[in-house]
C-alpha positions as CSV (number, residue, x, y, z in Angstrom):
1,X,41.9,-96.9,47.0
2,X,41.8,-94.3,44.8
3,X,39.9,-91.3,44.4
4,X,37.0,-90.9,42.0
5,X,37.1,-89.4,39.1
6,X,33.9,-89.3,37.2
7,X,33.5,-88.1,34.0
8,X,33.0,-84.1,33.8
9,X,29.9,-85.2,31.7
10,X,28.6,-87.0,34.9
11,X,29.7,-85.0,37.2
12,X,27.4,-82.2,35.5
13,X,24.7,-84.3,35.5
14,X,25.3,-85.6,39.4
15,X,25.3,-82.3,40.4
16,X,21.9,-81.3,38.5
17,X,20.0,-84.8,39.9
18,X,20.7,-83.5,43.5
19,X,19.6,-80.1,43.0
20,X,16.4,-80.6,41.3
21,X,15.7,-83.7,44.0
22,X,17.6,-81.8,46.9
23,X,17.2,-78.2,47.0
24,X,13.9,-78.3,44.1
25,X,15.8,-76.2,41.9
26,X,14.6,-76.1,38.2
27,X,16.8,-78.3,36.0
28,X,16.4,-75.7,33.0
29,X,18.0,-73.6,35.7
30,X,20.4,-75.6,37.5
31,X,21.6,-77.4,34.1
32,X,23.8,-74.4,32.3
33,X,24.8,-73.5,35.6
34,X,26.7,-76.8,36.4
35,X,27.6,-77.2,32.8
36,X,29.8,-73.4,32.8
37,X,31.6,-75.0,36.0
38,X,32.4,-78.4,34.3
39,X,33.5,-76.2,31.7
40,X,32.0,-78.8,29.3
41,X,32.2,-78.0,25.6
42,X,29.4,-78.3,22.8
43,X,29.0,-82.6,22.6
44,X,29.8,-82.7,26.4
45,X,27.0,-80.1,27.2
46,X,24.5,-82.2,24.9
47,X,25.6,-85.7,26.8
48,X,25.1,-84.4,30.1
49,X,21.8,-82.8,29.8
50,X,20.6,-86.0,28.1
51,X,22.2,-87.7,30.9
52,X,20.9,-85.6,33.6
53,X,17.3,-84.8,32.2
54,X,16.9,-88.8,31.6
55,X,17.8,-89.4,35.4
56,X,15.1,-87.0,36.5
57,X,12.2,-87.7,34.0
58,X,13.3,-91.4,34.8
59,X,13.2,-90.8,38.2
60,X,9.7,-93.6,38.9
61,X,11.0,-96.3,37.0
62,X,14.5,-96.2,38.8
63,X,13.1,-95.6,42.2
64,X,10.5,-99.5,41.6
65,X,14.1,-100.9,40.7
66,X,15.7,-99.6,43.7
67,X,13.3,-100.5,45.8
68,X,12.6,-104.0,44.5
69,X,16.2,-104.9,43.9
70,X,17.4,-103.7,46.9
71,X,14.2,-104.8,49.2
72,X,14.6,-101.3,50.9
73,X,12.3,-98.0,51.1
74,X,13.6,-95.4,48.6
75,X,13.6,-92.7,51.9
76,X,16.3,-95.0,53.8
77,X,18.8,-94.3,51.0
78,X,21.0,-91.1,51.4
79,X,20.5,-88.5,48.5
80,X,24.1,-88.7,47.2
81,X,23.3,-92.7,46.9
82,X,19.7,-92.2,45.5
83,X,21.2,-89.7,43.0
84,X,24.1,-91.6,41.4
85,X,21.8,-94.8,41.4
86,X,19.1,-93.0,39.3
87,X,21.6,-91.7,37.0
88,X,23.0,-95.6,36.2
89,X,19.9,-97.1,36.0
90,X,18.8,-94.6,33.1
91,X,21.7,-95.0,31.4
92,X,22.0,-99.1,31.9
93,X,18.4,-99.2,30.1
94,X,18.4,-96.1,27.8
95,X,22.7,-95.6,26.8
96,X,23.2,-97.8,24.1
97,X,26.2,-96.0,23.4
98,X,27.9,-96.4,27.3
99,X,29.3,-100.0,28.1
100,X,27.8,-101.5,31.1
101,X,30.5,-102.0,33.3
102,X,31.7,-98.2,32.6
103,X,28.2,-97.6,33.1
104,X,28.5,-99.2,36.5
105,X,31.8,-97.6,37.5
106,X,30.9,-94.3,36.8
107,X,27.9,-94.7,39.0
108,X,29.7,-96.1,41.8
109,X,32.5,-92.7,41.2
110,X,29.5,-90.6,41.5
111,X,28.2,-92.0,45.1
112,X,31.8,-92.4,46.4
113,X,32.5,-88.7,45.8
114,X,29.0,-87.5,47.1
115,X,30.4,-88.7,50.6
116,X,28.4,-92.5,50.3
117,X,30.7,-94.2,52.0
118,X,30.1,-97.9,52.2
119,X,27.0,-97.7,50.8
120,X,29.0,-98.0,47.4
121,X,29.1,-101.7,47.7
122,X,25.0,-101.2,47.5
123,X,25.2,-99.1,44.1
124,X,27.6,-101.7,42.4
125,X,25.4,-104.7,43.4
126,X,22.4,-103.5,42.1
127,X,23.4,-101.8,39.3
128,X,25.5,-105.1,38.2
129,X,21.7,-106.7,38.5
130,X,20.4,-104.4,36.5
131,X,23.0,-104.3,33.7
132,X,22.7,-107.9,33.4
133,X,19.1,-107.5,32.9
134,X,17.3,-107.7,35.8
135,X,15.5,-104.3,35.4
136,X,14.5,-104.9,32.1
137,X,12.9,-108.5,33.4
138,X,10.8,-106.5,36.1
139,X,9.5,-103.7,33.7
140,X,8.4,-106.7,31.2
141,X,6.3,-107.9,33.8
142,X,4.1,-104.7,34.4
143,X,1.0,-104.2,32.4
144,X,0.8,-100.7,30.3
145,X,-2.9,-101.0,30.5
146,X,-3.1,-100.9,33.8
147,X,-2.7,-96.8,35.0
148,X,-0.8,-97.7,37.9
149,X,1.5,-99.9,36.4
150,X,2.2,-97.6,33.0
151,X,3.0,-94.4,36.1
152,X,6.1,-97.0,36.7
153,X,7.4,-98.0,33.1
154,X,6.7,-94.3,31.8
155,X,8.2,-92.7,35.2
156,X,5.1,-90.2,35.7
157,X,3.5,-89.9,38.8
158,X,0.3,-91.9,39.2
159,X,-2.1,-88.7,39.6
160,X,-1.3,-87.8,35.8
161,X,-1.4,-91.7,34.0
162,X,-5.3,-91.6,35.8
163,X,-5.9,-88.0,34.7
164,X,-4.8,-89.2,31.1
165,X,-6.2,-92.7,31.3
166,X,-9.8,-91.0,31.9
167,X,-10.2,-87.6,29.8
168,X,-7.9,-89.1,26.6
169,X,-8.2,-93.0,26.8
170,X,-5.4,-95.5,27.2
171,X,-3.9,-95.2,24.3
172,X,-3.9,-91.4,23.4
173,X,-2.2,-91.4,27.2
174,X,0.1,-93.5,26.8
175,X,1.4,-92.0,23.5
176,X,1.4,-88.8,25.1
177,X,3.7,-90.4,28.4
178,X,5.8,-91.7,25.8
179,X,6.0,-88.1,24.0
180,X,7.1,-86.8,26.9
181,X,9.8,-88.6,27.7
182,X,12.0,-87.3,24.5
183,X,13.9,-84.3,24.0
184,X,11.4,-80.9,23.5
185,X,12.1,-79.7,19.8
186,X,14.3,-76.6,19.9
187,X,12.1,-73.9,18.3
188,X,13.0,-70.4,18.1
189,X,11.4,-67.2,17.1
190,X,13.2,-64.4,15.0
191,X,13.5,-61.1,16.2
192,X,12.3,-58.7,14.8
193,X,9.5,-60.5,13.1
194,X,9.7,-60.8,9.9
195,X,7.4,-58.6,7.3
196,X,3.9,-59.5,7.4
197,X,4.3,-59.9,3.2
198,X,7.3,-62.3,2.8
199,X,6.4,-65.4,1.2
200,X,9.0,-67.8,2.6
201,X,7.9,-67.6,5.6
202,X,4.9,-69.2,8.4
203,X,1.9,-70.6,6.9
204,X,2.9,-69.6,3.1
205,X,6.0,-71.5,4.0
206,X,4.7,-74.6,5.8
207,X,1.0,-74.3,5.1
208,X,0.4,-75.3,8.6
209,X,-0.9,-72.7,11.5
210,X,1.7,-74.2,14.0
211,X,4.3,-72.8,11.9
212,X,3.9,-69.0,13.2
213,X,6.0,-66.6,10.8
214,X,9.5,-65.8,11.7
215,X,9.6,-69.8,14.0
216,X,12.5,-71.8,13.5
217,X,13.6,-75.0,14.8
218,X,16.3,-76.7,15.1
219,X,18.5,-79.9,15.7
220,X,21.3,-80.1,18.1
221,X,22.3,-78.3,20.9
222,X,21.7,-74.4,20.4
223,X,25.7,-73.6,20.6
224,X,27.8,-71.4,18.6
225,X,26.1,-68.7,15.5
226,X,22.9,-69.8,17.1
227,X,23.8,-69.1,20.7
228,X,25.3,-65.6,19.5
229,X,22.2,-64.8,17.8
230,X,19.9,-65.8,21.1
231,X,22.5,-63.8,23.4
232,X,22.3,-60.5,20.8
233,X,18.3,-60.6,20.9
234,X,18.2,-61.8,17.3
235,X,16.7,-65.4,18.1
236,X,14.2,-65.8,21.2
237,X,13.4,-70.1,22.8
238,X,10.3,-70.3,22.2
239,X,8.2,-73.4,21.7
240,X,5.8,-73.0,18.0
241,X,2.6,-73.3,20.0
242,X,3.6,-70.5,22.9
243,X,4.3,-68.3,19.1
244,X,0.6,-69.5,18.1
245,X,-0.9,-68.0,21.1
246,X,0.1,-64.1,20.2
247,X,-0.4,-64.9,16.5
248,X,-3.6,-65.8,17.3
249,X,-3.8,-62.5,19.5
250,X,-3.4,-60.9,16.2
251,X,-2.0,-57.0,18.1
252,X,-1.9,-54.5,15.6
253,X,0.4,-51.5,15.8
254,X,-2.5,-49.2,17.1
255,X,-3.8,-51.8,19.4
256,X,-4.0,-51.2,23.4
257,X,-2.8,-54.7,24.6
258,X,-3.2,-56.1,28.3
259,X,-0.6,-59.0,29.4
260,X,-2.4,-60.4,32.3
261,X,0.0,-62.6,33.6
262,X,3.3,-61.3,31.7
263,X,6.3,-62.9,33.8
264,X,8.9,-63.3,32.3
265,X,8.3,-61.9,29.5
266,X,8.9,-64.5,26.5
267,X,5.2,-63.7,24.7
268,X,4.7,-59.9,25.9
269,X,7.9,-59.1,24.2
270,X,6.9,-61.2,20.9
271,X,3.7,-58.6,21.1
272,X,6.0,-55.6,21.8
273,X,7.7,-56.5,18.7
274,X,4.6,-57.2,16.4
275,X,3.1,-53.9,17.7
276,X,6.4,-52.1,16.7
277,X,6.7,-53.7,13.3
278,X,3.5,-52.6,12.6
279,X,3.8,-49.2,14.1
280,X,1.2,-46.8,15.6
281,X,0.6,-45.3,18.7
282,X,-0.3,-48.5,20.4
283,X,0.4,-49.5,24.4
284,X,1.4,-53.1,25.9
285,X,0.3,-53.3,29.5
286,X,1.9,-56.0,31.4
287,X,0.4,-57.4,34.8
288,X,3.0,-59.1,37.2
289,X,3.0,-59.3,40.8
290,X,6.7,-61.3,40.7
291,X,8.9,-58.3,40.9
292,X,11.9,-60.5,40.1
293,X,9.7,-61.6,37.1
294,X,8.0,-58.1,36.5
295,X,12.4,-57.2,36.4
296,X,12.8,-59.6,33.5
297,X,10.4,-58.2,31.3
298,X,11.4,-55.0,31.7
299,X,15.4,-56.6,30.9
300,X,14.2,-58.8,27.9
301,X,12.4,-55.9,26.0
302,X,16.1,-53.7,26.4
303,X,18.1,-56.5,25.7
304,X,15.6,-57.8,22.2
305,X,15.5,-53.7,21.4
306,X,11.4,-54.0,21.7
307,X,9.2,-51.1,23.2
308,X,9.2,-51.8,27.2
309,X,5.6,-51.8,28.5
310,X,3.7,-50.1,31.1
311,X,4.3,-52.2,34.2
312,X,1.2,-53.3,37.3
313,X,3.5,-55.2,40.0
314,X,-0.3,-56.9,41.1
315,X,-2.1,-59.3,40.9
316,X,-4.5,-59.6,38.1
317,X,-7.0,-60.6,40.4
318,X,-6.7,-57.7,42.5
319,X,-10.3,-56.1,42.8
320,X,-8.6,-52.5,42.9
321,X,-7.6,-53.2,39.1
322,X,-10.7,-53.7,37.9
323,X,-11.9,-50.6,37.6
324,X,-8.3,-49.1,36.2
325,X,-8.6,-52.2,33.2
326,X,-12.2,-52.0,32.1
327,X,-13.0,-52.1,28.7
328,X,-10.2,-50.0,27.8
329,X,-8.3,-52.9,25.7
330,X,-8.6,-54.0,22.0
331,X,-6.8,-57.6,23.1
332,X,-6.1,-59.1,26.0
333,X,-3.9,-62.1,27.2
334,X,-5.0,-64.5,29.5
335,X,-1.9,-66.4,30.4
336,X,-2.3,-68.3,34.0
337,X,-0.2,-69.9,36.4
338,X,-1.1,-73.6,35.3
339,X,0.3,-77.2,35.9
340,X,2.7,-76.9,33.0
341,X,2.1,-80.7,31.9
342,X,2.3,-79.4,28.4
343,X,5.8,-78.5,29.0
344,X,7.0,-81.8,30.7
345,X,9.3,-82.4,27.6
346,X,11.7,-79.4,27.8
347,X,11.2,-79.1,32.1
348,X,11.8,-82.8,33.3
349,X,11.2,-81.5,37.0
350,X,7.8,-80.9,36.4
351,X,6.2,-84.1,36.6
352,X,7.7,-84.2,40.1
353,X,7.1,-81.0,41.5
354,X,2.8,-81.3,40.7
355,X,0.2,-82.4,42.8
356,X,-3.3,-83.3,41.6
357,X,-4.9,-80.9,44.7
358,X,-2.7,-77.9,42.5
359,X,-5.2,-78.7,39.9
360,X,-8.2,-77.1,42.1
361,X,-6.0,-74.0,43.1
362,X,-4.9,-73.5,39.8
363,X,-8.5,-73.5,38.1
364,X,-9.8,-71.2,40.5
365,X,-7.1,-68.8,39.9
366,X,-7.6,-69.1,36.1
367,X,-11.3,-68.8,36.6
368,X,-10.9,-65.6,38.4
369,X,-7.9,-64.2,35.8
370,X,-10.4,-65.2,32.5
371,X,-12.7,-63.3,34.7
372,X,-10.9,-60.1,35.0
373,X,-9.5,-60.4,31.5
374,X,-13.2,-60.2,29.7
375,X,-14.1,-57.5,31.7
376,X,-11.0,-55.0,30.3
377,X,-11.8,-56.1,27.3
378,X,-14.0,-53.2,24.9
379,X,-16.6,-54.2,22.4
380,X,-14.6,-55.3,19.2
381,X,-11.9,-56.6,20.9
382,X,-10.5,-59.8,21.4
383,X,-8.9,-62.0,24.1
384,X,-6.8,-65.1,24.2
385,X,-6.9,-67.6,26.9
386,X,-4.1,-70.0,26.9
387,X,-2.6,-72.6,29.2
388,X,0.9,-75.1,28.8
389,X,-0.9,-77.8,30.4
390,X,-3.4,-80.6,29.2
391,X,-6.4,-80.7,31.4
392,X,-9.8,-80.2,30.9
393,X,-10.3,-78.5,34.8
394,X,-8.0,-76.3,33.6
395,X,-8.5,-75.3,30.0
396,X,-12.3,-76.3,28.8
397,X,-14.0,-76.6,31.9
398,X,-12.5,-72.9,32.3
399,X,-13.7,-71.8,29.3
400,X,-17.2,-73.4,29.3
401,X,-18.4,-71.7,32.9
402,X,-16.7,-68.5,31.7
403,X,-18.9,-68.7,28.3
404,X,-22.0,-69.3,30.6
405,X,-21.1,-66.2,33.0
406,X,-21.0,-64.1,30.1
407,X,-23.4,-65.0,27.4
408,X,-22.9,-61.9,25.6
409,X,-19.1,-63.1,24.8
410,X,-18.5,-64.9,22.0
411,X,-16.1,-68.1,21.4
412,X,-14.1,-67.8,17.8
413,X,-13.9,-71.1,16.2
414,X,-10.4,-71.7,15.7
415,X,-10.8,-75.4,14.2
416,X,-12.1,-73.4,10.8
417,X,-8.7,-71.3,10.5
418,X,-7.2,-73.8,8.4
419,X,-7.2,-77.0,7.1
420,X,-4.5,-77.9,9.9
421,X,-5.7,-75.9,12.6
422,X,-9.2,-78.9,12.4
423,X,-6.2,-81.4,13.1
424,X,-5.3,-79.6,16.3
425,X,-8.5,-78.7,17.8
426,X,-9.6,-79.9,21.5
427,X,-11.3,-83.3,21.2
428,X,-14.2,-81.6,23.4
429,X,-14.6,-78.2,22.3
430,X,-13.6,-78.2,18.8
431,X,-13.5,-74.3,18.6
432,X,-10.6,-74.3,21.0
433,X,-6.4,-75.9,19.6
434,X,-4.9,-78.3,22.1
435,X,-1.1,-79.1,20.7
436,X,0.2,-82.4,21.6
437,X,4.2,-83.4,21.4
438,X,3.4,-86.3,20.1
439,X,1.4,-85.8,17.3
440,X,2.5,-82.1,16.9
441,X,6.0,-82.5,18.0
442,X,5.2,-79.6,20.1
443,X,4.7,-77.8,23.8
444,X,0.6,-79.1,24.3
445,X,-1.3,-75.8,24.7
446,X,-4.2,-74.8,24.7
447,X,-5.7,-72.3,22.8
448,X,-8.9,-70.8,22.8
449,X,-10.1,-67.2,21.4
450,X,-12.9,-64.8,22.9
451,X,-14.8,-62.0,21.4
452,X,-16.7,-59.2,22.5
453,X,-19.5,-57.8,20.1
């Protein structure tokens, strides 16, 4: 027999499946890691990050295949097995430009290379079932109404199709599920920003608030000029509604800023760099227990040639720091660890690496950071809370017991901004943005704005 030889493309891909599944690595981590040792070029990069982000966001729908095609429990399959199976099955159902059978073989490489042994005779059997449409005649039988039955055809895990299903109805749900499941637009912010007057830029450009000044976007894979510029600090990844958070901050050049929750770095450096292109004395203070995090903010402002800010390696919760932060800040940044379901399009992982019990760790972490943040905050000044995720225990149940704690705060109402910021608002506090992929094409934050008297 001889020995496999996958594609480099697959191979890529093989090896990003089983680190995200085996070792829970981070696929936007693992990815351009195995992609530099396949040394794969531009159009090979692109296919194997489709490839292996499909395999992982597919990763529900495969495994009801598996298990119902091969009348066995997903956990009695060996990983190298599971992880060329879930790669096939995505591309038998979602590949129209692969043949089957190469489809097949391919699949079949992968396993026999991982060290699977006989079990190869498993993945060609049932991936032969499903290429001649098997899989597609078990997903046609499952109801999309149904919460539990819509987890398996949109590969989410059931926790989040309920959450959905109950705070945005069926069918907003389901259109955000489907959303999710395409490629994240490639935005990118320019650095330095550009002047404040020029006219062919952000809202006088696009007449639309979720077009921040100085935010690109673009198609394709970020390779060559655009790679140079992102590697030389002239371009920063950044999604449009993570740039509408500081824009909304509004940080003037003589501004005292506080970061609460900075790591890594992406939105206190776009505030370094709006404070120095406005000049004045002002100060950026930047909160991050993480010291590997704290590190790359401290290496992002060098590298993007932006003012480096006072660093606090704590947590923002810590009681010590509340006397040090109070009301000594003109705006303040309420970032907080969140579920990052907002994000699900651009980190396929995600979806798989949440539980719904986070949800109640989360909120009373964000609770507690909101908490802190209003309190440094001085009379005139205002404070951003923002999350990446789309839950109301998270973002307006948040917001609404931290309005009641402090009555003397005031909430900004965002919705009046613009004509497109009303198109954007939450659907239960309409003073507070929520961004939505699929109607914004978007990361789905959300966005609300505080202000002390």
């Amino acid at each position: 027999m001889s020995a496999p030889n996958p594609s480099p493309v697959r191979r890529a891909a093989y090896e990003v499946v089983r680190r995200v599944f085996e070792h829970g690595a981070y696929a936007d981590r693992a990815f351009p890691a195995a992609a530099e040792r396949h040394r794969l070029d531009r159009r090979s990069r692109a296919q194997a990050q489709r490839l292996a982000y499909g395999a992982i966001r597919g990763r529900g729908c495969s495994d009801y295949l598996i298990a119902e095609l091969a009348r066995r429990r997903i956990e009695k399959l060996d990983p190298p097995v599971l992880a060329a199976l879930r790669i096939g099955i995505w591309e038998l159902l979602h590949s129209d430009g692969t043949p089957a059978h190469a489809a097949v073989n391919e699949a079949v490489d992968l396993a026999r290379g991982g060290g699977a042994g006989r079990a190869t005779a498993l993945v060609n059997a049932l991936l032969r079932r499903v290429a001649e449409g098997r899989g597609a005649e078990l997903l046609s039988r499952l109801d999309p109404d149904d919460p539990s039955e819509a987890a398996i055809l949109f590969s989410y895990p059931p926790w989040i199709v309920r959450l959905w299903f109950d705070e945005l109805g069926p069918d907003s749900a389901r259109s955000l599920l489907e959303a999710f499941n395409q490629p994240a637009e490639r935005a990118l912010r320019q650095n330095p920003p550009p002047p404040a007057s020029s006219p062919d830029l952000g809202q006088a450009r696009k007449g639309e608030i979720l077009w921040p000044a100085g935010c690109e976007v673009r198609t394709g894979s970020l390779q060559g000029e655009a790679a140079a510029a992102i590697e030389a600090g002239r371009l920063v990844p950044q999604s449009r509604a993570s740039q509408l958070v500081v824009g909304l901050l509004e940080p003037g050049g003589e501004d005292r800023v506080l970061d609460l929750c900075a790591g890594p770095g992406i939105k206190a450096t776009q505030i370094a760099a709006l404070q120095a292109a406005s000049g004045g004395d002002g100060e950026l203070v930047c909160v991050e227990p993480n010291r590997s995090r704290a590190a790359q903010i401290t290496e992002m402002a060098g590298r993007l040639g932006v003012p480096a800010p006072h660093l606090i390696e704590r947590p923002g919760e810590d009681p010590d720091l509340a006397e040090a932060l109070a009301g000594s800040f003109d705006r303040v940044l309420v970032d907080p660890p969140c579920s990052a379901l907002g994000t699900m399009a651009a980190r396929p992982d995600v979806r798989w690496n949440r539980e719904q019990a986070d949800l109640a760790e989360l909120s009373g972490r964000q609770a507690a950071l909101l908490a802190r943040g209003l309190t440094a905050l001085r009379p005139g000044g205002l404070l951003i809370y923002s999350t990446c995720t789309i839950s109301r225990r998270e973002n307006e149940q948040i917001l609404a017991a931290a309005l009641a704690a402090h009555p003397e705060v005031e909430l900004d109402d965002l919705g009046a901004v613009s004509p497109s910021a009303a198109a954007i608002v939450s659907p239960t506090e309409p003073r507070a943005l929520q961004t939505r992929p699929d109607r914004d094409r978007t990361d789905g934050f959300f966005i609300a704005r505080l202000r002390r008297p």
